[in-house]
C-alpha positions in Angstrom: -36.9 85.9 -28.3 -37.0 82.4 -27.7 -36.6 81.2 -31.1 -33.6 83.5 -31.5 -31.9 81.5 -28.4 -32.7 78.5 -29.4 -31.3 78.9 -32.8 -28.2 80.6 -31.1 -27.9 77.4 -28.9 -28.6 75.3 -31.8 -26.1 76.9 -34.2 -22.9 76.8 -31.6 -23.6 73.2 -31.1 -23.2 71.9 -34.7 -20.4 74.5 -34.6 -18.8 73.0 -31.9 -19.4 69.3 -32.9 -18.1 69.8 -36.1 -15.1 71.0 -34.9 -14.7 68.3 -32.4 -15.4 65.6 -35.0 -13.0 67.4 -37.5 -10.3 67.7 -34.8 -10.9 63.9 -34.2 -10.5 62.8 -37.1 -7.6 64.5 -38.3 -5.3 63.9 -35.2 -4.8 60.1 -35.9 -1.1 60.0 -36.2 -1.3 56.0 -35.5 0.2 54.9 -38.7 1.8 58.6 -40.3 5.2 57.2 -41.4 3.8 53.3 -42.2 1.5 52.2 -44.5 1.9 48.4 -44.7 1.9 46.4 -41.2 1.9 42.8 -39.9 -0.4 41.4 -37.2 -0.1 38.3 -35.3 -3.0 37.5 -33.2 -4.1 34.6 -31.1 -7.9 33.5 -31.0 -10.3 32.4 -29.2 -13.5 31.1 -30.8 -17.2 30.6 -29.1 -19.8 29.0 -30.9 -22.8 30.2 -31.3 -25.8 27.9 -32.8 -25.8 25.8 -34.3 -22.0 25.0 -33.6 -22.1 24.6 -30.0 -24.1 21.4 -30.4 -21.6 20.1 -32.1 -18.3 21.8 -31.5 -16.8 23.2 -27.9 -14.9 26.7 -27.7 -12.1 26.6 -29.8 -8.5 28.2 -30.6 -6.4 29.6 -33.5 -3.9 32.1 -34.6 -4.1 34.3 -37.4 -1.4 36.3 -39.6 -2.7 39.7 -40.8 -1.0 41.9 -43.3 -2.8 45.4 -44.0 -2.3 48.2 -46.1 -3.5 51.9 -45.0 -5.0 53.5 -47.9 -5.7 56.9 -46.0 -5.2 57.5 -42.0 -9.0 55.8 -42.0 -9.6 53.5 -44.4 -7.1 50.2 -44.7 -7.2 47.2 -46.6 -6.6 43.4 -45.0 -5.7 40.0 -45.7 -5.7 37.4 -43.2 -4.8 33.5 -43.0 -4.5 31.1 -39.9 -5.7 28.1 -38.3 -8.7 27.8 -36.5 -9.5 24.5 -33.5 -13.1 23.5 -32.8 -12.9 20.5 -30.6 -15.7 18.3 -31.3 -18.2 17.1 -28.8 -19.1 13.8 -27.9 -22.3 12.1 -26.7 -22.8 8.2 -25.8 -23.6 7.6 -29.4 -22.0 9.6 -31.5 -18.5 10.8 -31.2 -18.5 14.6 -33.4 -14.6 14.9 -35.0 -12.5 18.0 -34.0 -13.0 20.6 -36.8 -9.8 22.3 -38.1 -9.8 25.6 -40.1 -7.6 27.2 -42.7 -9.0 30.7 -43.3 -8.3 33.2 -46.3 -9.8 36.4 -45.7 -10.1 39.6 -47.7 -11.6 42.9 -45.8 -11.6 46.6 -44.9 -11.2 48.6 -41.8 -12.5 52.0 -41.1 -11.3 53.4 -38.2 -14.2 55.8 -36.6 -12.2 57.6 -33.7 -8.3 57.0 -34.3 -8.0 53.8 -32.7 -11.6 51.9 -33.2 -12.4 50.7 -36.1 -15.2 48.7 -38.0 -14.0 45.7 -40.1 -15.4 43.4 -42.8 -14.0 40.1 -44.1 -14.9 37.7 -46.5 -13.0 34.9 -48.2 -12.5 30.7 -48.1 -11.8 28.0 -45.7 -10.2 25.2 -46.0 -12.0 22.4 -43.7 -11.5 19.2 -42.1 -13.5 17.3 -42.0 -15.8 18.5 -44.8 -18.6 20.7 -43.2 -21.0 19.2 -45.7 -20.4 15.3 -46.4 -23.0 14.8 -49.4 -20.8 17.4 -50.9 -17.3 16.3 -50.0 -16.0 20.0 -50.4 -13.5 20.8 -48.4 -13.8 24.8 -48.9 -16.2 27.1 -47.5 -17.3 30.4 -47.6 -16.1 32.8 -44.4 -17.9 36.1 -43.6 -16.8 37.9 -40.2 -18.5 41.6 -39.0 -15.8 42.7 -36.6 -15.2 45.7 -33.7 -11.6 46.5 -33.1 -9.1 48.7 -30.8 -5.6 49.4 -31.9 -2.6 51.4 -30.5 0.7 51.1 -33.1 1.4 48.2 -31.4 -1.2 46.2 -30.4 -4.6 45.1 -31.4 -7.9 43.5 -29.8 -10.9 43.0 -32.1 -14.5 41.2 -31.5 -15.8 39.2 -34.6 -18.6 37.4 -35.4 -17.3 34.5 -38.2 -19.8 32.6 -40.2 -18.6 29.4 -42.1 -20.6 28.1 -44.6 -21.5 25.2 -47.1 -24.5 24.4 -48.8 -27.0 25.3 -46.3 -24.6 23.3 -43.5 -22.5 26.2 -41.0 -20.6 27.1 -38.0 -21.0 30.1 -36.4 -18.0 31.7 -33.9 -17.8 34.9 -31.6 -14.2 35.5 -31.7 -11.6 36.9 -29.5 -8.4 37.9 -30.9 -5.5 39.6 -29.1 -2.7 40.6 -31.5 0.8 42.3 -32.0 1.6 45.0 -34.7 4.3 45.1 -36.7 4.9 47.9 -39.1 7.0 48.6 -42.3 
């Protein structure tokens, strides 16, 4: 008898949860009529190690144009420009660092307005990140976790510039406005 109940109690969960997470799913009417939209966000960056030796919280603003390839699943490119005041001690004074992204990703929304991101792409930076080099483009990876309504969007990123064994590493803020077409 109590096998029987527990499988009874068992089965009408998954039942229910699969429901739930169907009805979820399905009810994201966010973007129904638009597939393409603009974003313009403002930043602000924290640096994590080993950055914030050398650099103090910065600022930027970014552009973002994304294309919806299902209600869950869109496409991004990004491009900006990124701030890191340098710091300076009594011997050595560190020059601001300033950041032109290009970024490539993904987002998949999990509920119908939070979302899971990835980008990857270039930077242009100046001064060079690594001066043996003298390259002034780097490689950009940022994990993100978003919120966004049709009109405006909130997303925490960690961004990871890199050059030859030489990087900065940000937590970044950015606080945006949709525009869709």
């Amino acid at each position: 008898m109590k096998i029987k109940i527990t499988l009874l109690v068992l089965l009408g969960s998954f039942i229910l949860s699969k429901s739930s997470f169907a009805q979820l799913m399905s009810a994201n009417s966010r973007y129904s009529e638009y597939q393409w939209h603009i974003s313009v966000g403002a930043e602000g960056l924290l640096n994590s190690s080993p950055g914030s030796t050398y650099y103090s919280p910065g600022v930027g603003g970014t552009v973002r144009l994304q294309y919806d390839l299902t209600q869950n699943v869109g496409l991004t490119a990004t491009t900006g420009y990124y701030l890191l005041p340098g710091k300076s001690n009594a011997t050595v004074m560190q020059p601001d660092l300033k950041l032109i992204p290009f970024k490539l990703g993904a987002k998949a929304y999990f509920t119908p307005n939070w979302y899971l991101m990835g980008e990857v792409g270039l930077a242009s930076a100046h001064p060079y990140l690594n001066l043996q080099t003298k390259s002034k483009f780097s490689k950009i990876i940022a994990p993100a976790i978003g919120y966004e309504t049709s009109q405006f969007e909130t997303s925490l990123a960690f961004m990871n510039v890199h050059h030859k064994g030489d990087y900065v590493s940000n937590i970044v803020l950015r606080v945006a406005y949709n525009f869709n077409f």
